[in-house]
N, C-alpha and C positions, 0 to 999 in steps of 0.2 A: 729356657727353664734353668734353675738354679744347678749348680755341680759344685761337688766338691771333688776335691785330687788330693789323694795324699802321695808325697814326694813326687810329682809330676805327672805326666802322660806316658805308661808304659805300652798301649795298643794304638794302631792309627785307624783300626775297623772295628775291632773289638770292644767291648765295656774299657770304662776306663774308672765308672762308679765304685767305690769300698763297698766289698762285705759290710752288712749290720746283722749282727746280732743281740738280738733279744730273749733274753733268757735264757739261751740254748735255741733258739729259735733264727733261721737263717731267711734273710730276705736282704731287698734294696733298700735303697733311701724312703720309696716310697712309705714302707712299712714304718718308718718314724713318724707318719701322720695320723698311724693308729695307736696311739697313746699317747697319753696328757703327758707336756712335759714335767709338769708337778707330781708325779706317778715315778719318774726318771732318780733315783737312788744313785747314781754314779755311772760315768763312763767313762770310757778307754779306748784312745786310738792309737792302733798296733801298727808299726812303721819297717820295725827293721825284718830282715829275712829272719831269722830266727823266731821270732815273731809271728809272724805270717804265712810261713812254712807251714806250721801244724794245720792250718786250713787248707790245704794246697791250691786248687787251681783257685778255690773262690776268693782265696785269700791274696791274689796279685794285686790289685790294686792299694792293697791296706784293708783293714780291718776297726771296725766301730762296735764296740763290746757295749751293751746296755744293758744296765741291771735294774730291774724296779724293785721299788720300795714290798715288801711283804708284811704279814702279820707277825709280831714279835711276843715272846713268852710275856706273858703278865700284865700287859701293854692291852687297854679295851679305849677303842678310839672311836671320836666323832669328830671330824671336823669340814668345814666347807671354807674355800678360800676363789675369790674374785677378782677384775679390777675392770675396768674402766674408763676408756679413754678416749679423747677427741682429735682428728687429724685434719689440719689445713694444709692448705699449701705456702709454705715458706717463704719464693721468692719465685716468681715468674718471670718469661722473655719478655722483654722491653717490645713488645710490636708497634705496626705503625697504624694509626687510626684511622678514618676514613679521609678526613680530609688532607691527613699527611700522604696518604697513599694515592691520592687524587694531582697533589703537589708534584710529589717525588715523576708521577707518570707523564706529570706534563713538563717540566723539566727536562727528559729523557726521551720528551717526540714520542712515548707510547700512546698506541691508542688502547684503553680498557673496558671491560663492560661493566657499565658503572649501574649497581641494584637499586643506589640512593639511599642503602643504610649504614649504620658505624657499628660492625662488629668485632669483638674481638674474638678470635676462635678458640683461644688458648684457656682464657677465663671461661666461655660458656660450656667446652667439657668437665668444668671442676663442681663440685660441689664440697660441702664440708663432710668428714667422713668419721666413724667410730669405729672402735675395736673393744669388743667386750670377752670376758674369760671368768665360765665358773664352772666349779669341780667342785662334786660330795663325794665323800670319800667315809668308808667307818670299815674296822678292822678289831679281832682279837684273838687270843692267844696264848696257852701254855706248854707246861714241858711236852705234851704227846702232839696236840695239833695248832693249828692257826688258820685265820681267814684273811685275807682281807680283799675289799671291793672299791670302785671309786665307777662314778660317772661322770662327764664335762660335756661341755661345749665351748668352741671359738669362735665366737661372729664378727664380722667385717664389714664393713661398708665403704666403697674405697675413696677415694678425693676424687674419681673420673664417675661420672654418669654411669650406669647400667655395668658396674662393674665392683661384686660380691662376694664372699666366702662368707660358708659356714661347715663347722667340723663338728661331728659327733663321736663322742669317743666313750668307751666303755670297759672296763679290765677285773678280773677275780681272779685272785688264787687263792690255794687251801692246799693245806699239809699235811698229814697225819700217819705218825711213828705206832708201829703195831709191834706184838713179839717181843716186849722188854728191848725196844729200840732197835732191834735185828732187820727189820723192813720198814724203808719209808717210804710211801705214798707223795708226788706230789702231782698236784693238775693246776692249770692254767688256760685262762682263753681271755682274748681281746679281741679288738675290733674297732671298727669306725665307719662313720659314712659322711662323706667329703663332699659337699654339693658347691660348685662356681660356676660364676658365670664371668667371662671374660670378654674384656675390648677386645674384638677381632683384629689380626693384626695390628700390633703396636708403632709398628715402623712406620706404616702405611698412614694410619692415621692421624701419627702423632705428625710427621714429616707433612701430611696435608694440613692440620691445623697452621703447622708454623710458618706456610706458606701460601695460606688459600684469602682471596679477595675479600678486604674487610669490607666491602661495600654491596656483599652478600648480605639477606636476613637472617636471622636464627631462628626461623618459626619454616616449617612447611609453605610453600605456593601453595594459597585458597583456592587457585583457580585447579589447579593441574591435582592435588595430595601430592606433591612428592617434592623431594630437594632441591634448590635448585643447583645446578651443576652447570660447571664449562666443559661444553663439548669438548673442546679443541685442548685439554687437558689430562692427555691420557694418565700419567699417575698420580694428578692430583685430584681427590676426591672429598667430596662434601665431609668434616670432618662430622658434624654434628647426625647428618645422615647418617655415616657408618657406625654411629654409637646403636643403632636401629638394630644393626643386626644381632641376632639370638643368638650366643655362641655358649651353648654350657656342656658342663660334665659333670657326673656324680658319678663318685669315686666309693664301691662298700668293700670293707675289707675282714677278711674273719680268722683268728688262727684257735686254734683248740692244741694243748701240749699235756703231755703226763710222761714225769720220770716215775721209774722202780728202783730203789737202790735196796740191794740185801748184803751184809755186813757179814763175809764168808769169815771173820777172824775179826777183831780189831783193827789188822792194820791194812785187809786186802777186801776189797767192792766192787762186785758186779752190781752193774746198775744199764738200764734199757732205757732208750726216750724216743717218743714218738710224738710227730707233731701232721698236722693235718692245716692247710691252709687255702680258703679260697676267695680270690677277687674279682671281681667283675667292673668294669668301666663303660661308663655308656656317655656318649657324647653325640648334641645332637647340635643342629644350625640351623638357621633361617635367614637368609639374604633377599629381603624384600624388593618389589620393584616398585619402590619409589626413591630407591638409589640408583647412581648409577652402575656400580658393581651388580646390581641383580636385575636390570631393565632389560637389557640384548637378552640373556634366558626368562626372561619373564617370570624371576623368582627361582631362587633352588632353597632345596631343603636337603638334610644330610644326616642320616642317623648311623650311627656304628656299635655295637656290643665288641667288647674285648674281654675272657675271662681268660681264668689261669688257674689251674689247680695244683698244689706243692702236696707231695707225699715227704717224710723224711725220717727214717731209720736209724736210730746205731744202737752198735753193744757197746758197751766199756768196760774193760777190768783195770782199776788202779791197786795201786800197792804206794803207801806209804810208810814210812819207816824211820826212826829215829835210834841209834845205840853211840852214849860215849856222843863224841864231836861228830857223828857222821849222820848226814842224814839223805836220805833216797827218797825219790816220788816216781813212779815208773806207772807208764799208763798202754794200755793195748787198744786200738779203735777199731771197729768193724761197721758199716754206714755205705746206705745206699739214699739214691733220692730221684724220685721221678717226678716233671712236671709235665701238666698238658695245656697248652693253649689254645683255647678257639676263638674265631672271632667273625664276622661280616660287618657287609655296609652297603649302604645304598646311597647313591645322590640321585635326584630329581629335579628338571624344570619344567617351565610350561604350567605356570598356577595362573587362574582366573582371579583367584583373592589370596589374600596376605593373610588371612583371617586363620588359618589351617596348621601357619607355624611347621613345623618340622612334624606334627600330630597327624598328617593322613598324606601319606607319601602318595597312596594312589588315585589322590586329587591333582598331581599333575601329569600333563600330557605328553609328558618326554622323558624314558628312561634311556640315554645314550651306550651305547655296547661298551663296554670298561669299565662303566660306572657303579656295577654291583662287584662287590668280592665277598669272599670270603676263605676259612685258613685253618690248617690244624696242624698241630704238631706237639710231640710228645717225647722232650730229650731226658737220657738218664744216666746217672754219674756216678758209681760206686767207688770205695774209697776204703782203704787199710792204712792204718798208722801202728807205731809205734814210736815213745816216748820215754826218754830216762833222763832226770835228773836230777843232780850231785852237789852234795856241800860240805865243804871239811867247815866246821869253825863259826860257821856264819861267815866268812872269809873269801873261798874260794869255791866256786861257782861251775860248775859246765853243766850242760844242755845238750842233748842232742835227738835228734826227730827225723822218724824216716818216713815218707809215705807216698804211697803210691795212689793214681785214678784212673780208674778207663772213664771212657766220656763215649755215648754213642753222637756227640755231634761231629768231632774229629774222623780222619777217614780210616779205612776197614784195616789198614797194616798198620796203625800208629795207636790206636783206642789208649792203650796202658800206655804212664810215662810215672819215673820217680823222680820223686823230688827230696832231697836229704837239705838239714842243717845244723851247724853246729855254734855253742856261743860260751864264751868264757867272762866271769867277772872277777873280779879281786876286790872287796871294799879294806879299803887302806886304811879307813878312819876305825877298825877294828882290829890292825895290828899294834901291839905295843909300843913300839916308837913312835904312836902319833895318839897315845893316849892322853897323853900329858896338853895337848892342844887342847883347849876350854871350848873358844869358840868354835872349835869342829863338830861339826856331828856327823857327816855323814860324807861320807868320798868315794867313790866307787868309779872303777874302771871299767869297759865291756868292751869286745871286740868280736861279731859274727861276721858267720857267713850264711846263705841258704841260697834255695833255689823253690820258686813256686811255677806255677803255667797258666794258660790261660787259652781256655776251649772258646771263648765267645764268638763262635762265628754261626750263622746260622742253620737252622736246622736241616736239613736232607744236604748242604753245600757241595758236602762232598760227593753224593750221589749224582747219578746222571737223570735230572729232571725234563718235563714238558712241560708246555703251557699253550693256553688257548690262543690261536692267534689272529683268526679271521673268520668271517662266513664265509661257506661257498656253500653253492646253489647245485642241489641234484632232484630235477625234475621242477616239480614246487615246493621241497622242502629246504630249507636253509639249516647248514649245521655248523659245528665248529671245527675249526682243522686245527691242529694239535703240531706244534715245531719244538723240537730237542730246546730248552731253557739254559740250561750249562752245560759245562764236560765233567764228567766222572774224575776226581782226581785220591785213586785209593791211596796216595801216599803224604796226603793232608796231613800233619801234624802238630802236635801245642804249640802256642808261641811260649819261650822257657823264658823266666827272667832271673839275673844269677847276679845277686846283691853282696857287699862287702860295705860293714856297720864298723864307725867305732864313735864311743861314747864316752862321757865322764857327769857323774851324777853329783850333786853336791846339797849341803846343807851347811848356815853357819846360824850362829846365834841362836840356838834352842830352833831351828828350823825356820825362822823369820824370814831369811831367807835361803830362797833354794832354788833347784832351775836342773840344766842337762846344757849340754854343748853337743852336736851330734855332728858324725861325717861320713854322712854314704856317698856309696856310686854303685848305680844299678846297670845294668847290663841287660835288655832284653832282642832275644834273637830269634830267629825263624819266623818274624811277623807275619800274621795269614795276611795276604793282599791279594787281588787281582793282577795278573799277569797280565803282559801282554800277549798274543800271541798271532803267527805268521793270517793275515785274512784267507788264504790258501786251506784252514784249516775247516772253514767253515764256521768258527769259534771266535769271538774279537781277544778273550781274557778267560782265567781261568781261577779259579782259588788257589792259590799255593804258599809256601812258607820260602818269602824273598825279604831279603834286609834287615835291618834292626834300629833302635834306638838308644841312646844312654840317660841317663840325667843323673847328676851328682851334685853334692852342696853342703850346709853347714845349716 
């Protein structure tokens, strides 16, 4: 799956994915597949600690600020925009043909099992492929309220056989100032529903094409329905066969959000936001038996649900303020956020027909003991900050941010941990002795510090779990016995990462060009891992906070 890292890898068990943020709205990467990128207004990826501090723990890895496009005063819109497009394949492996392949074996004293056709397997997975994108969108808007709305879709069809996307996406907001501008209302909700289907295993298959017997056919055995396969070839498999299998998932995603902001003074705002977010993933499979991956179980089928529910809470009080050369922004946070996760799954073999697909699980004859799960859990993270900062001038700069989290996934004596930062700028290109530079515009010096954390380890960890582990047999009934899972380790704690920034921003020539130079080195320590520990103990390992990592650069 795709990742992104900003400034490195700071966990070796833990998330290592940036915060995203959308509109006030907090999720993963995932959450960028629910909205059109044409919907996308600007963004911002937040790197240094001072930076990323204000977010605490969720904010270690980096931070991805999205802001979408809204209804603007006076502004009544319609528009829809498209495109288009065809995909081939550019350049393929040079393979060997049948009759080369026939050469080369007898040259080499092999002996082959020769089918008597000329395939190539590389070409017969490809097909030509499209990429289509459109989005309607219509908006408007004056001084009291605004709307605006857009719908899309992204459809795909990929260059490989049986291998698809399509996205649906959907977004509305609306605004509206009451009270001679004293209270502003605003709501928002998006969404998407992501449907793929994927080559199952890419390695596998791609590695069996580019080595699998050209002197195979590309059509099914008439006699037998099924692929034909070399036994004697345990991991290379029919490439064409394995395109057979069903591998999908549909992806819905939904967030609903409303601020309150009330305007205690001019320069001081209490404002509330709440946001409600729910996903569900459903992912199903069918490994036919006319491969050979699904022949020895005579067919499996695999269905799984995964949902996730996001609560998300805060207060804010800001104060901003302007007198003379001085100017202040000082902000209070109060924020909690609960999620729950649930999910199952089932695998199945033992199908009589192929026909049934992953669609009637209890059409086959074999449900093996492991192969059902299922899971719930429900971690929660509250959070205080405080925020001030300072400018003399337009000139001189400080920041500084303090905040604290308890996290119920960390263990029972560590829950609360702080995290402070601080950051100075100097823009140089606004003191008098460098006014007189034409070509300058803009020079600015930074130098932070912070510290954020990072809870991601999973849920109950800390606690001392069971799990199922066998049958045993009492009288004629069969039940499940039940063995200790981990050890209890109440003194689990954050992994902390303690960053030092220094930066210099610039601009020349009316802004034509412009850029940054950057120099961190990050520091992360108490890593959650697995311990080892003495076998004497009954235990192999345990969660704890051992070792660290650094990464630094330019």
């Amino acid at each position: 799956a795709p990742a992104i890292r900003v400034r490195g890898t700071t966990s070796l068990t833990g998330g290592n994915d940036p915060l995203v943020i959308i509109d006030g709205v907090f999720g993963d990467l995932n959450m960028l597949n629910a909205i059109s990128p044409a919907d996308i207004e600007n963004f911002t990826v937040l790197k240094d600690a001072s930076e990323t501090a204000q977010y605490g723990s969720r904010g270690a890895s980096g931070v991805i600020v999205v802001t979408t496009i809204k209804g603007k005063n006076g502004v009544k819109s319609l528009s829809y925009d498209g495109s288009f497009g065809i995909e081939t394949v550019y350049k393929n492996l040079d393979m060997l043909s049948a009759s080369q392949y026939r050469a080369a074996a007898q040259n080499l004293g092999i002996s082959i099992l020769d089918k008597g056709y000329d395939t190539n397997f590389i070409e017969e997975m490809q097909q030509s492929g499209y990429t289509q994108n459109h989005r309607l969108s219509f908006s408007n808007g004056n001084e009291d309220s605004n709307y605006r709305a857009s719908i899309g879709v992204i459809d795909q069809k990929g260059i490989i056989k049986n291998n698809t996307m399509r996205n649906y996406t959907a977004k509305i907001d609306a605004m509206q100032n009451m009270f001679n501008n004293k209270l502003k209302l605003e709501f928002g909700m998006f969404g998407s529903l992501k449907e793929n289907r994927y080559v199952n295993d890419y390695q596998k298959t791609f590695y069996s094409a580019a080595s699998y017997n050209p002197t195979f056919p590309n059509v099914k055995n008439p006699e037998t329905g099924m692929w034909d396969e070399n036994a004697n070839a345990n991991e290379v498999h029919n490439p064409l066969g394995r395109l057979d299998i069903d591998d999908r998932e549909t992806n819905a995603f939904i967030n609903a959000n409303a601020r309150i902001t009330y305007s205690i003074t001019d320069d001081l705002k209490l404002s509330a936001f709440g946001s409600y977010t729910y996903n569900v993933k459903e992912n199903k499979k069918y490994i036919p038996t006319s491969i050979k991956a699904g022949l020895s179980n005579r067919g499996e089928a695999y269905r799984g649900d995964n949902k996730s529910q996001s609560m998300l809470a805060n207060m804010m009080l800001t104060y901003k303020k302007a007198f003379g050369k001085h100017y202040i922004n000082a902000l209070a946070l109060a924020e909690v956020q609960r999620v729950t996760n649930t999910g199952f799954g089932a695998t199945v073999n033992g199908f009589s027909s192929d026909d049934f697909l992953y669609n009637n699980l209890q059409a086959g004859a074999v449900l093996k003991w492991g192969n059902n799960t299922s899971y719930y859990n429900n971690p929660s993270l509250a959070s205080f900050m405080g925020r001030v900062n300072y400018s003399y001038a337009d000139k001189y700069i400080v920041t500084v941010n303090a905040r604290t989290d308890g996290s119920s996934k960390v263990g029972a004596n560590n829950k609360w941990a702080f995290f402070p930062s601080a950051s100075l700028a100097w823009v140089l290109s606004e003191e008098e002795f460098m006014k007189d530079i034409d070509w300058l515009n803009n020079l600015k010096l930074r130098v932070s510090f912070g510290q954020s954390g990072n809870d991601n380890v999973g849920a109950y960890q800390t606690q001392g779990s069971i799990s199922g582990a066998q049958y045993y047999s009492f009288g004629t009934n069969d039940v499940i016995g039940y063995v200790p899972n981990n050890l209890r380790n109440m003194e689990l704690g954050w992994e902390r990462t303690t960053e030092y920034n220094i930066g210099v921003d610039f601009g020349f020539l009316n802004n034509r060009i412009s850029g940054s130079f950057e120099y961190y080195n990050r520091l992360t320590e108490d890593l959650i891992m697995n311990k080892t520990l003495p076998i004497t103990l009954g235990y192999s390992s345990v969660k704890a906070n051992v070792g660290s990592v650094r990464n630094k650069g330019f």
